[in-house]
KOLPAZA-342034 format. One record per residue (C-alpha): x, y, z; residue in one letter; residue number from 1. Coordinates in nm, 3 decimals, decimal comma. Each point is the difference from the previous one (the first is absolute). Example, Ala and Ser with C-alpha at 12.3 -4.5 7.8 and 13.67 -1.06 7.14 Angstrom:
       x       y       z dofi vose
   1,230  -0,450   0,780    a    1
   0,137   0,344  -0,066    s    2
***
This chain:
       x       y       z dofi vose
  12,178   8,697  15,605    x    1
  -0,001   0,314   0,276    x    2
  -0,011   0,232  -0,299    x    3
  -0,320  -0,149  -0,100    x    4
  -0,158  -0,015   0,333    x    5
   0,082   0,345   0,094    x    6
  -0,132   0,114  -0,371    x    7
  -0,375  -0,137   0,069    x    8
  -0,005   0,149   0,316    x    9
   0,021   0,322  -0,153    x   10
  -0,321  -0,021  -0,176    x   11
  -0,182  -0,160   0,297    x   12
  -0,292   0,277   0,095    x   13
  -0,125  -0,181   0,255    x   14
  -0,043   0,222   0,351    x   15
   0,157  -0,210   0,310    x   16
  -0,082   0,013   0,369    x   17
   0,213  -0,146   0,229    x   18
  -0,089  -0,122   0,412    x   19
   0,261  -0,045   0,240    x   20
   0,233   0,100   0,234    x   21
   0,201   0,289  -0,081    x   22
   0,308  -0,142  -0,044    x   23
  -0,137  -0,313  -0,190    x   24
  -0,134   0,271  -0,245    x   25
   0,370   0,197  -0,079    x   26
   0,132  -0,347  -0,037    x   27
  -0,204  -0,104  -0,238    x   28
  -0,042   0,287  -0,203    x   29
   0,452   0,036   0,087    x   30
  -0,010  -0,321  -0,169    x   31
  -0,221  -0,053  -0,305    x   32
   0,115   0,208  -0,264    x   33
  -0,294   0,268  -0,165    x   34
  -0,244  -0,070   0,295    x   35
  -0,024   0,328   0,167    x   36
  -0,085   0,184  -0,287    x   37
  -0,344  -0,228  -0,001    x   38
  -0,039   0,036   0,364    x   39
  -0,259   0,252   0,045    x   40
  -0,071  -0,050   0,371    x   41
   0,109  -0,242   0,283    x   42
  -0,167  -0,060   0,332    x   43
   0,105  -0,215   0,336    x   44
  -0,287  -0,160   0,104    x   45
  -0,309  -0,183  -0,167    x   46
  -0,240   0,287   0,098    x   47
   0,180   0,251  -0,175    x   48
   0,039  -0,215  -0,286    x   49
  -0,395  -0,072  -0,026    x   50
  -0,016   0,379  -0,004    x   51
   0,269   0,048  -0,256    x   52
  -0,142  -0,299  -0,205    x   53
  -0,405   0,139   0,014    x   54
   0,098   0,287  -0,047    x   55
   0,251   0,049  -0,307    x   56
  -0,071  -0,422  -0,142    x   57
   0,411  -0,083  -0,080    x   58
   0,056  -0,260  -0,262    x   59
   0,282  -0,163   0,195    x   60
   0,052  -0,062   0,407    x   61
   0,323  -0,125   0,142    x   62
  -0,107  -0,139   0,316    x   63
   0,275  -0,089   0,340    x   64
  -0,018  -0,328   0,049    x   65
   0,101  -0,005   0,370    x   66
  -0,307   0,210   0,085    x   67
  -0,280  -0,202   0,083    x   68
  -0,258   0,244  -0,051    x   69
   0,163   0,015  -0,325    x   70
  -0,154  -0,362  -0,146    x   71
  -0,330   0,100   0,088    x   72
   0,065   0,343  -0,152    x   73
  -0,015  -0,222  -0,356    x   74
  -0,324  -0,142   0,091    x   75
  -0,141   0,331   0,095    x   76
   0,105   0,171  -0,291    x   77
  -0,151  -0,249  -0,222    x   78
  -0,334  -0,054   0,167    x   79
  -0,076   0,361  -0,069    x   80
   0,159   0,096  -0,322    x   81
  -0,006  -0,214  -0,314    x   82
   0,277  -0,311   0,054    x   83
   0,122   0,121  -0,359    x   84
   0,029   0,326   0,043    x   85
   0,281   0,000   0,286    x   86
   0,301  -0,245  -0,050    x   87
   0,172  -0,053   0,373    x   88
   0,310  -0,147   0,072    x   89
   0,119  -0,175   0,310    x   90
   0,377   0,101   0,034    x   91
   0,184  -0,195   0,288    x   92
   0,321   0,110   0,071    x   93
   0,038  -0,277   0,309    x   94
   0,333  -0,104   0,091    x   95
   0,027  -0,406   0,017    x   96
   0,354   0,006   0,160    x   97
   0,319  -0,134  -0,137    x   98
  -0,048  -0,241  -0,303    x   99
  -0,327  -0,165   0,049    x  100
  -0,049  -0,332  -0,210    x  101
  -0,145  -0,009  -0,341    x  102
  -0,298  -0,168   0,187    x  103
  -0,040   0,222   0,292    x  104
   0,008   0,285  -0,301    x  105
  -0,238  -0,185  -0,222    x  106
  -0,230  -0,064   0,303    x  107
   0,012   0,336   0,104    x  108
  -0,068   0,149  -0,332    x  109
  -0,269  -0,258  -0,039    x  110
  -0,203   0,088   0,307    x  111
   0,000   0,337  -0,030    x  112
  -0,101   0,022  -0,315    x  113
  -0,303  -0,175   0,040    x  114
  -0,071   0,185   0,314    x  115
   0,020   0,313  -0,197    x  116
  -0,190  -0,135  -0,302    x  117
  -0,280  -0,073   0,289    x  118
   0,010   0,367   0,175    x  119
  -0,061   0,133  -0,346    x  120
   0,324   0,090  -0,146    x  121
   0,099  -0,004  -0,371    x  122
   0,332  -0,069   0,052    x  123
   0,242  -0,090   0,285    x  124
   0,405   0,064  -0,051    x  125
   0,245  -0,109   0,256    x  126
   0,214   0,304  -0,028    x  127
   0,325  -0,068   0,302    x  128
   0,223   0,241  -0,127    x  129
  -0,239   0,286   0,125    x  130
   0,036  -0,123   0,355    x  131
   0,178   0,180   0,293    x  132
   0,349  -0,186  -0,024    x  133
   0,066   0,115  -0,378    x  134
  -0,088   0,366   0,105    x  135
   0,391  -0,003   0,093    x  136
   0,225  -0,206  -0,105    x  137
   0,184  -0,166   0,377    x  138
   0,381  -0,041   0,011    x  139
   0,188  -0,249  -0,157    x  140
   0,302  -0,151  -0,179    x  141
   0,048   0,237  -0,353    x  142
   0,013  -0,323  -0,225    x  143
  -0,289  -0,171   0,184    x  144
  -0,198   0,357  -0,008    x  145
   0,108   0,030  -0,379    x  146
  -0,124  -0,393  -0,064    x  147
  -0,334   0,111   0,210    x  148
  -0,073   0,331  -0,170    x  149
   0,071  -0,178  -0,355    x  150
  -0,307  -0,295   0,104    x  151
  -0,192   0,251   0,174    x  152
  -0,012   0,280  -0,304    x  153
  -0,078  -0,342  -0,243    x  154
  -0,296  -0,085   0,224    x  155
  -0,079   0,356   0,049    x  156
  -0,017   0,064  -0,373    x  157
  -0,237  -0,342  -0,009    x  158
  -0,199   0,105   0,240    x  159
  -0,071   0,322  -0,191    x  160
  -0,063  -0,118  -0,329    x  161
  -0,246  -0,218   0,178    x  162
  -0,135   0,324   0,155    x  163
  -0,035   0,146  -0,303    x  164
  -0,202  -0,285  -0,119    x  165
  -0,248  -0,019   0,207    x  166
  -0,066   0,414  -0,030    x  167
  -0,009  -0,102  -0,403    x  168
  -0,267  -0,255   0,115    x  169
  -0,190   0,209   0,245    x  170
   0,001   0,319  -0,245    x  171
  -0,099  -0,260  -0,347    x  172
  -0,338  -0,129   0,204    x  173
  -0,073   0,394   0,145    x  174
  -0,001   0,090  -0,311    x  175
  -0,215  -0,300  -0,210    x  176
  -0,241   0,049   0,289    x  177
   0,024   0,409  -0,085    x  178
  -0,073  -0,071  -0,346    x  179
  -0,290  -0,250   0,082    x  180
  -0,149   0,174   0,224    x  181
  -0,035   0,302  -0,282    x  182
  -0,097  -0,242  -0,294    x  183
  -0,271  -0,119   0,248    x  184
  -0,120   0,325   0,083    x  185
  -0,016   0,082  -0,382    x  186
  -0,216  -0,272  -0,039    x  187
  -0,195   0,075   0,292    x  188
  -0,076   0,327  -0,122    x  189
  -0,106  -0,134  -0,368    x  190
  -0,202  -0,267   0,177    x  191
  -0,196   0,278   0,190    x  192
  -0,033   0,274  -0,303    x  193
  -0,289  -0,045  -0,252    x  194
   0,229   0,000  -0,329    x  195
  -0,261   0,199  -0,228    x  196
  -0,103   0,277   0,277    x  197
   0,318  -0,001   0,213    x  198
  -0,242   0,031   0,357    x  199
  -0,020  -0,238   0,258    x  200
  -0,105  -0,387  -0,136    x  201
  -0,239  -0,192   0,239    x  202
   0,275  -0,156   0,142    x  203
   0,132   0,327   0,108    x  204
  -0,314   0,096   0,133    x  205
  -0,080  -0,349   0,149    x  206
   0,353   0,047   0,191    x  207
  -0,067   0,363   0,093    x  208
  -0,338  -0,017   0,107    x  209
   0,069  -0,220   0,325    x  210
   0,315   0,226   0,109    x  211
  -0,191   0,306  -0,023    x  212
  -0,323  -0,173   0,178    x  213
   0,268  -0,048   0,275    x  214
   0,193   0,339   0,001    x  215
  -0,358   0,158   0,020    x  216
  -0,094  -0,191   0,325    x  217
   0,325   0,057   0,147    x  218
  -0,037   0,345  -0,024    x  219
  -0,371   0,015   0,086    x  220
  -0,049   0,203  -0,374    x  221
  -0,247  -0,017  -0,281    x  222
   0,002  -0,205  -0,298    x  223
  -0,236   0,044  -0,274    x  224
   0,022  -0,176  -0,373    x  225
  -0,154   0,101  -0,326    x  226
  -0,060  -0,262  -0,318    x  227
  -0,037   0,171  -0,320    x  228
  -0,134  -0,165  -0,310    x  229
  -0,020   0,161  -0,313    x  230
  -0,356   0,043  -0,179    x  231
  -0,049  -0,171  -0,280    x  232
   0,339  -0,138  -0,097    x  233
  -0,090  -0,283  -0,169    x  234
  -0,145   0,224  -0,250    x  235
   0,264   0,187  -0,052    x  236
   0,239  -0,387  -0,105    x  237
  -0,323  -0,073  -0,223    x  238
  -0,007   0,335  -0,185    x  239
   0,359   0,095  -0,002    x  240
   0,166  -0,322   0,039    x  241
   0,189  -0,163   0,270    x  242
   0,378   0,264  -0,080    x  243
  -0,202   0,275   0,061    x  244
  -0,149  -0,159   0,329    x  245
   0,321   0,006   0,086    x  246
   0,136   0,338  -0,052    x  247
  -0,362   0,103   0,204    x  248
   0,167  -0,209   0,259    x  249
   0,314   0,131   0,032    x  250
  -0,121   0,357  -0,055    x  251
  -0,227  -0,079   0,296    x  252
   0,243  -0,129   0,232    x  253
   0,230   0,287  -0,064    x  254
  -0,279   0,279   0,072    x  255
  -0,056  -0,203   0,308    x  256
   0,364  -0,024   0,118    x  257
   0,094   0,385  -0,078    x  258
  -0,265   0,096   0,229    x  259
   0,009  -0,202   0,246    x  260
   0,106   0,154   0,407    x  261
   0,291  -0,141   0,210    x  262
  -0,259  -0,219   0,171    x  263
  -0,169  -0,159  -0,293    x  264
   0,103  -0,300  -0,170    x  265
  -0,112  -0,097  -0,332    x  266
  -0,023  -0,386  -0,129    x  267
  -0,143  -0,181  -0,290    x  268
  -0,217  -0,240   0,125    x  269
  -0,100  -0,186  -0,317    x  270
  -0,123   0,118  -0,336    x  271
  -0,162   0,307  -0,001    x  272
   0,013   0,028   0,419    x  273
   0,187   0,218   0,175    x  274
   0,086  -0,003   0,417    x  275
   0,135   0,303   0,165    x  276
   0,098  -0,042   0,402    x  277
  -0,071   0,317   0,182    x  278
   0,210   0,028   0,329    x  279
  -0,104   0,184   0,298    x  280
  -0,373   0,072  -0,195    x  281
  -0,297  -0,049   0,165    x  282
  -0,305  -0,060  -0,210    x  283
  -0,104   0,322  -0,061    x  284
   0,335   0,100  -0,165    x  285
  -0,002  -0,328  -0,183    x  286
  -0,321   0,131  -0,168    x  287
   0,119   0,372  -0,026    x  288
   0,348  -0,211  -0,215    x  289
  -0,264  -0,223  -0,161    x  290
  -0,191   0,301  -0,167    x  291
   0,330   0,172  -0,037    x  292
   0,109  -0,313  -0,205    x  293
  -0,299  -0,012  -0,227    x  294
   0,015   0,342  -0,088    x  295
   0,344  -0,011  -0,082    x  296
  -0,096  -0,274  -0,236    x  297
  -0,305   0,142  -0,143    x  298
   0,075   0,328  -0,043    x  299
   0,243  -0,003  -0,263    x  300
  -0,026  -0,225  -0,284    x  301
   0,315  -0,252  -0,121    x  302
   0,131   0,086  -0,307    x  303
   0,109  -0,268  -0,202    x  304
   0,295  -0,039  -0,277    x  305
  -0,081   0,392   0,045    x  306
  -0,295   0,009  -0,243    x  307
  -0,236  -0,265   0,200    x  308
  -0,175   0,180   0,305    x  309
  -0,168  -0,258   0,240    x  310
  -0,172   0,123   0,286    x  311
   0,001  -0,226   0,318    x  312
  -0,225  -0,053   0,349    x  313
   0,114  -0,183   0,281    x  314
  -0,227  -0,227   0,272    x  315
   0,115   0,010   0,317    x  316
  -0,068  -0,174   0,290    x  317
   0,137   0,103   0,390    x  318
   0,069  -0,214   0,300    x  319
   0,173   0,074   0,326    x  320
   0,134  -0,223   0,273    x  321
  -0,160  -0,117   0,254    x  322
   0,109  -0,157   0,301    x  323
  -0,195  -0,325  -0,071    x  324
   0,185   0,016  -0,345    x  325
   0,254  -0,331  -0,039    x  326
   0,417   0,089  -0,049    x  327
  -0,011  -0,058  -0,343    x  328
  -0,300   0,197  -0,106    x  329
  -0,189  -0,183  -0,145    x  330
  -0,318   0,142   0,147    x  331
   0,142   0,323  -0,046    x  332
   0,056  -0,007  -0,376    x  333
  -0,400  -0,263  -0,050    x  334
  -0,115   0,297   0,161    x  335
   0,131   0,218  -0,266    x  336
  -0,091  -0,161  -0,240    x  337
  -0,351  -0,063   0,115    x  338
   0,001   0,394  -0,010    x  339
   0,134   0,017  -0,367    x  340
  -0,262  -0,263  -0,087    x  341
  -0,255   0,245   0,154    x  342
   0,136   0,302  -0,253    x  343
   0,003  -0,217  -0,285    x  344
  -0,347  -0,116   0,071    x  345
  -0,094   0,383   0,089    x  346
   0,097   0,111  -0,403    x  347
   0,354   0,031   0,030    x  348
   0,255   0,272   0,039    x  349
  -0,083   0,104   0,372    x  350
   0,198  -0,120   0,340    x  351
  -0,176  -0,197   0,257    x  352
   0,093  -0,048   0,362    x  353
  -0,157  -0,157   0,313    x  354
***
């Protein structure tokens, strides 16, 4: 049974911090077999361990139980990292003197399980053999030694496999949660990417636009926005038909994103409308990008299934915030657009700002 234990700790990844006293650490890494070798760093108090914990995010923590500071450590550690993404275990290696009852065990056992359960822990294991009076073993008769080392290596060999367990458990969760968390960013990331252009959806820029509203305040910069719509597009479906409406599209949006500057951010907004977020502009150099934008749109034509040459314009409309402007921007981007209604209105292919 050993064999197999020892075997699936050999594949266990997972990276291991350990918080306790010093000599409750080379006992417990003395005694479970393969443990150092995961052990990347150890640490004797909780404030070392927070550090440890922010700053390198271990999959496993093997916690002293008969350090206070130690319980609360759990709760910490969860309240500001992910409950799934650390597993921590409780490991008591208290000594309840010679031969206590099955009760007084079972009680014991009980009690502090549920008072680790509470603090936060994942997993508490009463753990004796890693207590002071097994660091030697004290004088005694040889057969009675013999008798006591033969019960002492069986429970010691128990207690390991147990060990071993509960690492199995801890690393199996880290791990689902590892996955999970990179299936869900997938998704995140398809759920935010407009699947014919590849920009920005409106969700992205619906999530965007109120972070960089706030970054922009913080910093006491500029923040200008620019809606482009595309002149006469509907045209362009009823002559040419709705596939190659959609190459114009994705042509578009790729012209756009290869010339766009470390600060600009391009989105689809719907249809034939276009967002770009302009960081650290002012309105002037959102209409100085504006123009820049249109030009690179209308001065060189789209070629098409490379016979088909279709030349574009671009409205666009300009809007910069404002203090009075809401978080989310919405009366930064209906000022934009009021501005692209204006250019539209005005015969097209020009940038308006205000």
């Amino acid at each position: 049974m050993f064999a197999q234990v020892n075997q699936s700790l050999q594949f266990m990844d997972a990276s291991v911090l350990i918080v306790g006293a010093k000599p409750f650490c080379d006992r417990l890494l003395q005694r479970v077999q393969g443990l150092a070798s995961r052990t990347r760093w150890q640490a004797e108090d909780a404030a070392t361990a927070v550090s440890l914990a922010t700053r390198h995010q271990p999959d496993l923590v093997l916690l002293e139980a008969r350090d206070p500071a130690n319980w609360e450590l759990c709760h910490a550690l969860h309240r500001y990292h992910s409950p799934l993404r650390m597993y921590c275990i409780l490991i008591d290696d208290s000594d309840l003197g010679a031969a206590p009852s099955p009760q007084a065990l079972l009680q014991y056992q009980a009690r502090q399980i549920a008072k680790s359960l509470a603090s936060g822990a994942d997993s508490y294991l009463w753990y004796p053999l890693l207590g002071d009076k097994y660091a030697e073993p004290g004088p005694t008769s040889q057969s009675a030694q013999s008798a006591s080392q033969g019960t002492q290596a069986g429970v010691a060999d128990a207690l390991e496999e147990l060990f071993h367990a509960y690492l199995k458990v801890g690393e199996d969760r880290v791990r689902a949660y590892r996955e999970l968390s990179q299936t869900n960013d997938l998704l995140s990331a398809i759920a935010l990417v407009d699947a014919l252009t590849k920009l920005g959806n409106r969700r992205a820029f619906d999530w965007e636009m109120p972070r960089q509203i706030e970054a922009a305040r913080a910093q006491g910069d500029a923040l200008s926005l620019l809606i482009l719509d595309i002149d006469y597009f509907k045209t362009i479906n009823d002559r040419y038909g709705h596939l190659v409406g959609d190459q114009v599209l994705e042509m578009f949006s790729d012209r756009l994103r290869h010339n766009m500057r470390f600060y600009e951010t391009p989105f689809r907004y719907g249809g034939e409308e276009f967002v770009v977020l302009l960081q650290s502009a002012n309105l002037a150099e959102g209409e100085r990008a504006g123009e820049r934008l249109r030009r690179l749109i209308g001065d060189v034509p789209f070629i098409i299934d490379g016979t088909q040459d279709l030349a574009l314009t671009v409205s666009v409309g300009v809007g910069t915030l404002l203090p009075t402007d809401d978080g989310k921007g919405r009366k930064l981007l209906a000022r934009a657009d009021s501005h692209l209604l204006k250019a539209k209105n005005g015969g097209r292919n020009r940038v308006v700002s205000g």
